[in-house]
C-alpha positions, -999 to +999 in steps of 0.1 A: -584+167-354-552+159-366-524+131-356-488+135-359-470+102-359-440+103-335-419+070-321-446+048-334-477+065-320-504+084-332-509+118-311-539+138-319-529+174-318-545+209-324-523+237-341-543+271-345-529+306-346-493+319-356-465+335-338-441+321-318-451+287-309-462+278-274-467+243-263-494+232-240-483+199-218-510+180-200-511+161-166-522+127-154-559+116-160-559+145-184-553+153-228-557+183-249-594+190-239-577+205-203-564+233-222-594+246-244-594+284-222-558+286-231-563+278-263-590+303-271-569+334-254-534+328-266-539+318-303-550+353-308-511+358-305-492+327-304-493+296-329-506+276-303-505+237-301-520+214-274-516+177-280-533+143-260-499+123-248-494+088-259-526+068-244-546+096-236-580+100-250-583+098-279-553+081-287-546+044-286-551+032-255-522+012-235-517-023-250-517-051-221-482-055-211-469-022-222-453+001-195-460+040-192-426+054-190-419+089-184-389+091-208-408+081-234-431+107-230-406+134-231-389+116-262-427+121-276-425+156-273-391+163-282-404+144-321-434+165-319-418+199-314-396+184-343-423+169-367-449+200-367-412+224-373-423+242-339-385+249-321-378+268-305-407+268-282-424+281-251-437+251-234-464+252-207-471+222-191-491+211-158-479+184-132-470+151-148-464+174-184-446+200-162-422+175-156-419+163-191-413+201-199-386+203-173-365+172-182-368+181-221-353+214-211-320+197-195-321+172-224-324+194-253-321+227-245-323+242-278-357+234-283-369+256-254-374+291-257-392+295-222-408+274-193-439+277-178-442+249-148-474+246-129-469+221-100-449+195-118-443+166-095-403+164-088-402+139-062-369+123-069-353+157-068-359+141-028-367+104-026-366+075-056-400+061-072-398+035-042-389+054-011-359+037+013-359+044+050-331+060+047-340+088+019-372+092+038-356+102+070-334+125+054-358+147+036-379+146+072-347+157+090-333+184+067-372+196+054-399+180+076-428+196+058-415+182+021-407+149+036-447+146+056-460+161+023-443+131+006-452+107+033-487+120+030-488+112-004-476+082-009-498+066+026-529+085+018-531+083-021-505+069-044-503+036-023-542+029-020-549+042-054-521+015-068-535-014-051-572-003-059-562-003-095-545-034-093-579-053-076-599-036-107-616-014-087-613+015-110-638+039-093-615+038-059-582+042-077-600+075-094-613+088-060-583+080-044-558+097-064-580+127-072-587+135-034-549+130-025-538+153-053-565+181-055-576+180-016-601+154+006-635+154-011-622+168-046-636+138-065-669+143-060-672+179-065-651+175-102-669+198-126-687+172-154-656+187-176-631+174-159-647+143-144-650+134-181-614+139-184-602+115-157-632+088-168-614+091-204-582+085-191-586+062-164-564+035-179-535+058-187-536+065-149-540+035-142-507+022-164-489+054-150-495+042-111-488+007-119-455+018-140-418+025-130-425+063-119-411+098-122-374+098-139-345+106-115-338+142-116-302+156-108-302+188-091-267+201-106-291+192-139-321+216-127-292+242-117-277+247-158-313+254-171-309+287-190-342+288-202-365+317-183-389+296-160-422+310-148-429+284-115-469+282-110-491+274-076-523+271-069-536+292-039-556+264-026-531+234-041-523+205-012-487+224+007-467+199-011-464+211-044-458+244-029-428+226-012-416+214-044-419+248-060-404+260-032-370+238-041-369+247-080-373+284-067-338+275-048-322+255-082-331+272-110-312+304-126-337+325-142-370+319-128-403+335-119-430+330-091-469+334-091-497+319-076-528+317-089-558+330-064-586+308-055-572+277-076-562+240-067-539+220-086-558+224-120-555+261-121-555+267-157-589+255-156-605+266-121-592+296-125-586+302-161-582+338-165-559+343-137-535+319-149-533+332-187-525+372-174-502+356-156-486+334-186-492+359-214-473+385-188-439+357-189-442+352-222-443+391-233-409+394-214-393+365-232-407+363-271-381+366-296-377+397-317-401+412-336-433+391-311-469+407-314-490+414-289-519+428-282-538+451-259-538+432-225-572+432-222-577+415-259-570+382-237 
């Protein structure tokens, strides 16, 4: 596969099909292999590129005293929209790359033709990477079942999962996180292609957790998006990332809801077919003049 070199690192990227071009984002303990379903239906009418993020398999992997920074991985993206001529774009991006998706659109809006969020993360639209009392409280008082979601999260999985990876004990950090984010139990019923996924990228996790976090997030920022936004749940996602879309339903200006049956977090690949009718759907409403697209059922 190819690489594009962007801000000094080597991203391995796929670029199949033409058309308008659509830009597939991936999420923690995760790289381009998440996409592959996409990647097979919506080249058939889009130039479709899906790329591994910087120290994702099989890019370089973290260097020892490097930090895994969020706006980094947006700058990353904004220089490979740029290098591989691909603005403007539709990007579609899942959890950690939702959120990479959504910050690009405040910071450079000219390179986004559409949005297509699936759970992205936006926690400090609510609290700071290191919760105060005081925030905490807040988000209890004025919405108590964001606030326990978050509380939830943090207790149950991102706080364990840190100090598991921080004693070495990879194979806890892995469970840990997985279970909090997909559900109790998720871990060990991973299908082999995804457990693969995570095993690959268990260090970038790792550096992620052990990092500075999620960028701050403005809300009067979310609220002067123009681009059209398709918000994405899972049926069977943990209730706080429905909370979350439930507060970029309330900030955003042109947006879209759907919920994909019978699916946890990782939708696009649980249940794959349901999630591209309901992206190739967005996308027919917001191509660009003189778009192609098929039959539906040709996807």
């Amino acid at each position: 596969m190819p690489t594009a070199s962007v801000n000094g690192a080597d991203l391995t990227y796929e670029d199949v099909g033409d058309g308008e071009p659509v830009v597939f984002v991936h999420g923690s303990a995760s790289d381009h292999r998440t996409w592959i379903a996409q990647t097979e239906a919506f080249a058939k009418e889009f130039r479709v590129i899906s790329y591994s993020r910087r120290y994702h398999w099989p890019n370089e992997p973290i260097s020892d005293g490097a930090r895994y920074i969020m706006d980094e991985h947006v700058d990353d993206l904004r220089a490979l929209i740029h290098s591989l001529d691909a603005a403007p774009a539709h990007l579609v991006g899942h959890s950690y790359g939702a959120f990479l998706c959504l910050l690009l659109a405040i910071r450079e809006p000219s390179l986004v033709q559409s949005l297509v969020l699936a759970e992205p993360p936006v926690l400090t639209l609510f609290v700071s990477n290191d919760p105060k009392v005081l925030e905490l409280l807040k988000t209890l008082l004025t919405r108590p079942r964001t606030g326990a979601g978050i509380l939830r999260l943090g207790i149950q999985g991102i706080d364990p999962a840190k100090k598991a990876f921080e004693h070495g004990d990879r194979e806890t950090g892995l469970r840990t996180f997985v279970d909090a984010v997909l559900g109790d139990g998720a871990y060990d019923g991973l299908p082999e292609v995804r457990s693969k996924q995570v095993h690959d990228n268990a260090e970038s996790l790792r550096a992620e957790l052990l990092g500075p976090g999620f960028s701050p997030l403005e809300v009067e920022k979310v609220q002067q998006i123009q681009a059209p936004t398709l918000l994405v749940t899972g049926e069977n996602s943990i209730g706080l990332f429905h909370r979350l879309i439930d507060r970029l339903e309330e900030l955003l200006p042109r947006y879209e809801r759907t919920e994909i049956p019978d699916a946890p977090h990782t939708m696009h690949e649980a249940n794959a077919p349901a999630f591209n009718a309901a992206v190739r759907s967005f996308l027919e409403k917001h191509h660009s003049a003189g778009g192609r697209f098929p039959a539906a059922d040709a996807v």
